[in-house]
C-alpha positions as CSV (number, residue, x, y, z in Angstrom):
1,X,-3.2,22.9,11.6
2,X,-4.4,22.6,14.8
3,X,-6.5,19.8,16.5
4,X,-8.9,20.8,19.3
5,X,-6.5,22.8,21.8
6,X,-3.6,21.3,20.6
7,X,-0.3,23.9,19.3
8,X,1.0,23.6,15.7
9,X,4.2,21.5,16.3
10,X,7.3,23.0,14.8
11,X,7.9,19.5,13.1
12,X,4.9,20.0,10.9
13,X,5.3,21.1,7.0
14,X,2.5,23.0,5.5
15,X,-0.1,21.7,8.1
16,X,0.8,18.1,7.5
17,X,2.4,15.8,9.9
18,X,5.1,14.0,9.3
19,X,3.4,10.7,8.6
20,X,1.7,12.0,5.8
21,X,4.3,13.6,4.2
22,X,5.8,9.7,4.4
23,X,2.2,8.7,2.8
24,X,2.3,11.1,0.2
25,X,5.5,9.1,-1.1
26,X,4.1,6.1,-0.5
27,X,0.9,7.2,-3.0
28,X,3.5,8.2,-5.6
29,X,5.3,5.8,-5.5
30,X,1.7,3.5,-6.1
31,X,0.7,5.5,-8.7
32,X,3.9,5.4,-10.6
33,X,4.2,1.6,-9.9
34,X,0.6,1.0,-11.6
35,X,2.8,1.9,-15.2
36,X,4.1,-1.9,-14.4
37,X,0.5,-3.2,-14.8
38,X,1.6,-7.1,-16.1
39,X,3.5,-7.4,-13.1
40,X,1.9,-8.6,-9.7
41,X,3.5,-6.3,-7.3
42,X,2.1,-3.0,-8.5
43,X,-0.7,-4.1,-7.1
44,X,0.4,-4.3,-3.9
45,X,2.1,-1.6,-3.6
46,X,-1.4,-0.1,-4.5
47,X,-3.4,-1.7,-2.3
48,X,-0.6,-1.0,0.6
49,X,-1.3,2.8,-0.4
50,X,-5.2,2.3,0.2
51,X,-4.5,1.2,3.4
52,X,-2.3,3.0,4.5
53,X,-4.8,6.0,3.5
54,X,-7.3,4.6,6.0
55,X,-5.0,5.8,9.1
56,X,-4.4,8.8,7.8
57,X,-7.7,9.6,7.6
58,X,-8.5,8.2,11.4
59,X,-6.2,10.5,12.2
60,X,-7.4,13.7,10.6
61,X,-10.8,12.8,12.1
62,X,-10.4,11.0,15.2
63,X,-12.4,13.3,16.9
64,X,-15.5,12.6,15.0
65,X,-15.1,9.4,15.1
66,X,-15.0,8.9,18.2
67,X,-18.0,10.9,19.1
68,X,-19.9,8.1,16.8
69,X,-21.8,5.1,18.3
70,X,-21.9,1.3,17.0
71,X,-18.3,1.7,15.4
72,X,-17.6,-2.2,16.1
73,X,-20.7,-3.2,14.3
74,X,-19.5,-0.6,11.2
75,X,-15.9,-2.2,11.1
76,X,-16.8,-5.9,11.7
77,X,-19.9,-5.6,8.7
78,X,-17.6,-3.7,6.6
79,X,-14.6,-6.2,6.9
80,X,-16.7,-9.2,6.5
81,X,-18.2,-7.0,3.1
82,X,-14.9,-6.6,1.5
83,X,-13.7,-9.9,2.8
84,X,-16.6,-11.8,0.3
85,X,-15.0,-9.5,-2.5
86,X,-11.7,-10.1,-2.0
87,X,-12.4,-14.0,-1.6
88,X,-15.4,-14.6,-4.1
89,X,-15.4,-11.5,-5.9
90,X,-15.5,-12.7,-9.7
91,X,-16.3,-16.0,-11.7
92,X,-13.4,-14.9,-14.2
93,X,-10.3,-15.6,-12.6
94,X,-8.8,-17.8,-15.2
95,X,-7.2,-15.0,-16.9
96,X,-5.9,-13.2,-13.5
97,X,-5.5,-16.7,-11.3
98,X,-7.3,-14.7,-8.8
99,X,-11.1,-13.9,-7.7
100,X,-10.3,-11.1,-5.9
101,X,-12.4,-8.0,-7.4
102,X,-10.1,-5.2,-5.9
103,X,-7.6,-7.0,-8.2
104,X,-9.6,-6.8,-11.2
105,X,-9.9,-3.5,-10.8
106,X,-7.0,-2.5,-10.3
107,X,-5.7,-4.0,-13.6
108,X,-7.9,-2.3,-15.3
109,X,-7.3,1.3,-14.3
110,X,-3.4,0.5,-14.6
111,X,-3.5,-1.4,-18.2
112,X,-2.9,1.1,-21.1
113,X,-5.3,-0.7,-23.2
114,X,-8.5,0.4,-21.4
115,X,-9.3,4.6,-20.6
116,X,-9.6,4.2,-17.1
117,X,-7.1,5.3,-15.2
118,X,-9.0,7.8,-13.3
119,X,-10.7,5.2,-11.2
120,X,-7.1,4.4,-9.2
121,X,-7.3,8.1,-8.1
122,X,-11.6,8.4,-6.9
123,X,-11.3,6.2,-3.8
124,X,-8.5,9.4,-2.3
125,X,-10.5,12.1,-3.7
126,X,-13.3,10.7,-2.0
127,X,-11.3,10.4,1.4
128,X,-10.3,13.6,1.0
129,X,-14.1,15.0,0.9
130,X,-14.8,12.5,3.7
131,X,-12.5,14.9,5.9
132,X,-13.5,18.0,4.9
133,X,-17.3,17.1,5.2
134,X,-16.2,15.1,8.9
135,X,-18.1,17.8,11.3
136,X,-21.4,17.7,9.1
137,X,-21.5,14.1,9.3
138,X,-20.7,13.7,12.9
139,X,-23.2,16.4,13.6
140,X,-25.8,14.3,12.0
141,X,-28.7,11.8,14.1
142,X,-26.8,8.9,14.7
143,X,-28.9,5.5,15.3
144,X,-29.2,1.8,13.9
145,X,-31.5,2.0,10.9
146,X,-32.4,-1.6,10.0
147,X,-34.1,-0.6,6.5
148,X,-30.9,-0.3,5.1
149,X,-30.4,-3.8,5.2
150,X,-32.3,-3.9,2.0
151,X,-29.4,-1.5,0.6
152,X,-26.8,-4.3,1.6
153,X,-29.3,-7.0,0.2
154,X,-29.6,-5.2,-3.1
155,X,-26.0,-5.3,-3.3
156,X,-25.8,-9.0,-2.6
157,X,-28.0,-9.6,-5.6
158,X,-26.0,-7.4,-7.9
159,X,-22.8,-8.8,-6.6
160,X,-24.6,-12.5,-7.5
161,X,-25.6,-11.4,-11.4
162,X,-22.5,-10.5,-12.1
163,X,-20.7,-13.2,-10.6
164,X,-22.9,-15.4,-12.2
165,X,-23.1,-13.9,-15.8
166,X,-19.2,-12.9,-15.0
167,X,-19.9,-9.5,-15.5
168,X,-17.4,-7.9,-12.6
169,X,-18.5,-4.4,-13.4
170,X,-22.1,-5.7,-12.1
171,X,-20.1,-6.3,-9.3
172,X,-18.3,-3.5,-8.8
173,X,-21.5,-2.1,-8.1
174,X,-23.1,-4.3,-5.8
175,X,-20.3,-3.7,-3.8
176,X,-20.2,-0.3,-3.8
177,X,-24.4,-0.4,-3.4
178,X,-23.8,-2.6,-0.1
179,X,-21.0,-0.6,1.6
180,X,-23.4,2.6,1.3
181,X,-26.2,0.3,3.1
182,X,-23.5,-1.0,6.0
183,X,-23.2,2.5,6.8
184,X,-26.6,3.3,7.2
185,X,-27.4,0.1,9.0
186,X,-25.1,1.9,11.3
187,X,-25.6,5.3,11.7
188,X,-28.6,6.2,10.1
189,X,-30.6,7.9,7.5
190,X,-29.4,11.0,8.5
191,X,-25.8,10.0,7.9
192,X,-26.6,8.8,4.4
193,X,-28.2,11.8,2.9
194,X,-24.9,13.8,4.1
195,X,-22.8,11.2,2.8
196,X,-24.1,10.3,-0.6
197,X,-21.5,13.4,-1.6
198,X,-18.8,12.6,-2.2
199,X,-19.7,8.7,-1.7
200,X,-21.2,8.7,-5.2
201,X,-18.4,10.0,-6.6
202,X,-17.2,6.2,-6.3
203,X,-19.5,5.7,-9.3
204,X,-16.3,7.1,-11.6
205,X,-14.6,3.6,-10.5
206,X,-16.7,1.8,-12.3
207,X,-15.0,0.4,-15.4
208,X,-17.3,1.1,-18.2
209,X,-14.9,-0.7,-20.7
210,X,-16.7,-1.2,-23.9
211,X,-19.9,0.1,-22.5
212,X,-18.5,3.8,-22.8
213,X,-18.5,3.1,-26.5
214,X,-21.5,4.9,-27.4
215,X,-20.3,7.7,-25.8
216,X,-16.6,7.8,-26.6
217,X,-17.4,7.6,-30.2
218,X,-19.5,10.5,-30.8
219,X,-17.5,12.8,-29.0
220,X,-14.3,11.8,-31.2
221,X,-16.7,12.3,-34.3
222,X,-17.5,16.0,-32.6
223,X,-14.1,16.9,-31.6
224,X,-13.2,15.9,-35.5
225,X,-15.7,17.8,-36.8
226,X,-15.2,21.1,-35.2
227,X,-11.5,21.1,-35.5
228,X,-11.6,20.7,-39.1
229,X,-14.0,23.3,-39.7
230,X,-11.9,25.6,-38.0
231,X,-9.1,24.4,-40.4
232,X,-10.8,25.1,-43.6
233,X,-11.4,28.2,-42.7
234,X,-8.2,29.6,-42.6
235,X,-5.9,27.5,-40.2
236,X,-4.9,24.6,-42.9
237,X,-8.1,25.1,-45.5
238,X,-6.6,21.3,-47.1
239,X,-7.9,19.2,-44.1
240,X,-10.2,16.6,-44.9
241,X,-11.9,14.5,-42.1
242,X,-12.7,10.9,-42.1
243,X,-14.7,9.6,-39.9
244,X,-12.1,10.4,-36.5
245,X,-9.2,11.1,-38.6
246,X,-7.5,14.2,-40.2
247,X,-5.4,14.5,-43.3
248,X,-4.6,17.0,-45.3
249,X,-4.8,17.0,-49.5
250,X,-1.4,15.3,-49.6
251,X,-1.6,12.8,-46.8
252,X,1.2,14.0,-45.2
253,X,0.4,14.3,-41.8
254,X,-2.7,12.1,-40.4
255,X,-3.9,12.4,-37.1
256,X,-6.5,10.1,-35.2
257,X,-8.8,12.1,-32.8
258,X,-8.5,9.2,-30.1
259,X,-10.7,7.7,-27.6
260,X,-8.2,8.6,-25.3
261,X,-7.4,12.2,-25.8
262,X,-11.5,13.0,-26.3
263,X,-13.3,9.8,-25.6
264,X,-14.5,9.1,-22.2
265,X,-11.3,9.6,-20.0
266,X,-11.5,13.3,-20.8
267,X,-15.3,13.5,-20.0
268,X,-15.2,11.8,-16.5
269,X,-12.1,14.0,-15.5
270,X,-14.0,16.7,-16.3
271,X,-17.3,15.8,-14.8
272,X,-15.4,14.6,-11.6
273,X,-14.1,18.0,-11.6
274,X,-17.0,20.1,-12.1
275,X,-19.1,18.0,-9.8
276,X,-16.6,18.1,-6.7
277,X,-16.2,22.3,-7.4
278,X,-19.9,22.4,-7.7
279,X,-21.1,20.9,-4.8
280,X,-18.0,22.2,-2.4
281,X,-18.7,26.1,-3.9
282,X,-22.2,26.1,-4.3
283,X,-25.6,25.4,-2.3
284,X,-28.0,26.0,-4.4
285,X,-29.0,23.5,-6.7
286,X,-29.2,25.1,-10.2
287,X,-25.6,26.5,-9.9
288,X,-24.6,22.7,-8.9
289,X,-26.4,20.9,-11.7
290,X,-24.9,23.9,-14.0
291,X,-21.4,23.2,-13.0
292,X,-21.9,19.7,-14.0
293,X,-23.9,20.3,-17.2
294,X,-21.0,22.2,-18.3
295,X,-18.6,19.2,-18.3
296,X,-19.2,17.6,-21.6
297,X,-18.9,21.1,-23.7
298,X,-15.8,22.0,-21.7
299,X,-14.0,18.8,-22.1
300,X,-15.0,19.1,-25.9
301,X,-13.2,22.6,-25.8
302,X,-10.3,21.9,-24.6
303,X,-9.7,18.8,-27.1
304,X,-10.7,21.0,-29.5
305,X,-7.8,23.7,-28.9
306,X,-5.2,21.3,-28.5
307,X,-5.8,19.9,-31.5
308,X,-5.9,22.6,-33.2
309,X,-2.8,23.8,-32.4
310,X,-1.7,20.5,-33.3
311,X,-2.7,21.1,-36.7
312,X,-1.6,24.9,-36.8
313,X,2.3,23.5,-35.7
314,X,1.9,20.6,-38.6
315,X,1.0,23.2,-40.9
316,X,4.0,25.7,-40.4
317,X,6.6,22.8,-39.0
318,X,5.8,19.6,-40.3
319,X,4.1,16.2,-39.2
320,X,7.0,15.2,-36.6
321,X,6.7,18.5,-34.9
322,X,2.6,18.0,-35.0
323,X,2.9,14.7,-33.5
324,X,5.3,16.1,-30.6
325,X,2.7,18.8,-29.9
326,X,-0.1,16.0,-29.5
327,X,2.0,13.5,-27.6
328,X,3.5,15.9,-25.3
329,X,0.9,18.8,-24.9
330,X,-2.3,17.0,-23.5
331,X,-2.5,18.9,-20.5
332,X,-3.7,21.5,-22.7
333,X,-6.8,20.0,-23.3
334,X,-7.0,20.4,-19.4
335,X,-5.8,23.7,-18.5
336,X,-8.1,25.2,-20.9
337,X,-10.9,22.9,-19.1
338,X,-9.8,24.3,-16.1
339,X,-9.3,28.0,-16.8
340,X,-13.0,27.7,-18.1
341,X,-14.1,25.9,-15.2
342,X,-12.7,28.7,-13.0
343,X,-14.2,31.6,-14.8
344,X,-17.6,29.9,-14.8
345,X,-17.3,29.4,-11.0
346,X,-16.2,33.0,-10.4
347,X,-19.4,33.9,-12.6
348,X,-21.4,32.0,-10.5
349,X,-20.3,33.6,-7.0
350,X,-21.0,37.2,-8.5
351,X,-24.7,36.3,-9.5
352,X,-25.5,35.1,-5.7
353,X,-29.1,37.0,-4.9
354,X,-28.3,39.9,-2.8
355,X,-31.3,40.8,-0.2
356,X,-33.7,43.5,-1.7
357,X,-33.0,46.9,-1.0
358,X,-35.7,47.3,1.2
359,X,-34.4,44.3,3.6
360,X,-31.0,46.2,4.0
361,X,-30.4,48.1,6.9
362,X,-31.7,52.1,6.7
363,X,-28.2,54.1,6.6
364,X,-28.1,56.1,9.9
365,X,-29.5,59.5,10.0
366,X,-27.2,61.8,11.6
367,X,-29.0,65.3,12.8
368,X,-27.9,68.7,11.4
369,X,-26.0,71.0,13.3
C-alpha cells in the first residue's frame, strides 16, 4: 500500500509495515493476557496495546492530519480529559485500590463473571473505521466551534452523577459524551456529523452489567422456546422446557440456554456487526436501519441452530457428547449469523434503483447499407 508517491517497499507483508505486524503481536498478546483478569499486569499490557494503537494510526493517516488546524488545542484538551478519568474517575475504588475508570473497565470486559468482553475489542474497530473514513473527515470545514463546549460540559455533569452516586457506567458515558465535544470544540460541526460513525460505536463499551437483564432474559426464554418446539416435533419429541432450561423425560441430559451463549453478548456482537456492514455497504438509510433491525432475529438464529444440534448429538450420542458440542461449537451460533448477514447484504446490493429506462442512453442507430 502506497502513501502519496511513495513505492511499496519490498519489506512490507500484505500492505502492512513492519511495525504493525509487531503491533498486531502486541494486541494478541493483550487480548490473550485479559484471561488473567485478577492479576494487575493484564492490564497493562492492555493499556500498552491502546497506546501503542494510537501511532499506528498517526501513521496510517499522517497526511490528514496534518492538513488539520488547532491539533495542539485537540491533544492538550484531550489529555487533560482522560487525565481527570484516570486520576478521579470513580468514587468505588475500595474494591480495585484504584480510581482510575480505564481500569474499571477494563476489569470488567476481562472478568468471566460479567458478558462483556466485546467492549476490550470497540475502541480498535473504531480506530480502524477512523482510517478508512480519514479523507472524508479531513475533507470536512475545519474551524473552532465554541458551542460544543456544552457537549464537554454535559459530560462533566454525567461524569459528576456517577461519581457521586458511584455509578461508573454513568461515567463511562460522560467521558465518552465529552471527548466527542473536545473534538468539535476543535474542528467543527462539520467534523462531528462525519464522525459520529463509527464514534458511536463506542456506545458497545458501555458495561451494561445488570442493566442488560431485561434484555438477556427474554431472549434466553425465546431461544428456549423455539428450540424445544423444534424438538417435539421430531428432533427429540421428550424435551421439556423450564423456564431457560431443557431436559428431556428422563432428566438425562439438562442444558441451560445461558446468558452468555443468547443473552446480550451475542446481540451486541451482532448488532456491532450489522451496524459497521450497514453503514460501510450502504447509503441509503432504509438499507442501513434494515441491516441493523436484522440483528436481534439473526443472533436468535444462530443460538437457535447450535442448540439444536446440541440436542440432535445428545439424542443420538449421549449427554457428554451434547455438552462437548455446546462447549466447543459456539462459533456456530456466529457463522450462521454471519452467512445470514452476508446473503442479506448481497440482497441488498441487487435491489439498488436502476435509472428508468427512459434516462438510459438511446442505443446507437447504425444506418442500413
Amino acid at each position: 500500500m502506497s502513501v502519496g508517491n511513495e513505492k511499496t517497499p519490498p519489506w512490507q507483508f500484505q500492505g502492512l509495515w513492519p511495525h504493525e505486524l509487531a503491533y498486531l503481536g502486541l494486541l494478541a498478546a493483550a487480548l490473550y493476557c485479559s484471561q488473567f483478569h485478577t492479576e494487575n499486569w493484564p492490564a497493562l499490557v492492555y493499556r500498552a496495546a491502546f497506546l501503542g494503537a494510537l501511532p499506528v494510526l498517526w501513521f496510517r493517516c499522517r497526511e490528514e492530519w496534518q492538513s488539520l488546524p488547532n491539533r495542539g488545542f485537540f491533544l492538550l484538551l484531550t489529555v487533560v480529559w482522560f487525565a481527570l478519568f484516570e486520576c478521579l474517575g470513580m468514587s468505588t475504588y475500595a474494591t480495585l485500590a484504584t480510581s482510575s475508570l480505564p481500569t474499571w473497565m477494563f476489569n470488567v470486559y476481562s472478568s468471566p463473571a460479567v458478558d462483556e468482553q466485546h467492549g476490550m475489542m470497540i475502541p480498535f474497530i473504531v480506530m480502524i473505521l477512523v482510517w478508512w473514513k480519514r479523507k472524508d473527515l479531513a475533507a470536512q470545514k475545519i474551524e473552532l466551534w465554541w458551542p460544543a463546549i456544552w457537549l464537554v460540559a454535559a459530560g462533566l455533569l454525567l461524569h459528576l452523577g456517577g461519581y457521586i452516586i458511584q455509578q461508573p457506567r454513568l461515567s463511562v458515558i460522560g467521558m465518552l459524551t465529552g471527548f466527542y465535544g473536545i473534538m468539535g470544540l476543535a474542528w467543527g460541526p462539520g467534523f462531528l456529523k462525519a464522525m459520529f460513525f463509527p464514534y458511536f460505536l463506542l456506545l458497545f463499551c458501555v458495561p451494561l452489567g445488570e442493566l442488560g437483564a431485561p434484555i438477556t432474559l427474554p431472549l434466553r426464554i425465546m431461544v428456549a422456546t423455539i428450540v424445544a418446539t423444534i424438538a417435539q416435533l421430531g428432533l427429540a419429541p421428550d424435551v421439556i422446557r423450564q423456564g431457560t432450561q431443557l431436559f428431556d423425560a428422563q432428566h438425562t441430559f439438562a442444558y441451560e440456554v445461558a446468558p452468555a451463549c443468547s443473552g446480550i453478548h451475542s446481540l451486541v456482537a451482532m448488532l456491532a456487526l450489522t451496524i459497521i456492514y450497514g453503514f460501510v455497504s450502504f447509503k441509503a438509510p432504509w438499507k442501513r436501519l434494515l441491516m441493523v433491525a436484522a440483528a436481534m432475529p439473526l443472533a436468535v438464529l444462530g443460538n437457535v441452530v447450535r442448540l439444536c444440534l446440541t440436542v440432535m448429538v445428545a439424542e443420538m450420542f449421549g449427554q457428554s457428547a451434547g455438552k462437548a458440542v455446546e462447549t466447543n461449537f459456539g462459533f456456530i451460533t456466529f457463522a450462521v449469523a454471519i452467512g445470514c448477514v452476508i446473503l442479506l447484504g448481497r440482497w441488498l446490493e441487487k435491489s439498488e434503483v436502476r435509472p428508468p429506462a427512459s434516462l438510459e442512453p438511446a442505443a446507437e442507430i447504425k444506418p442500413l447499407t
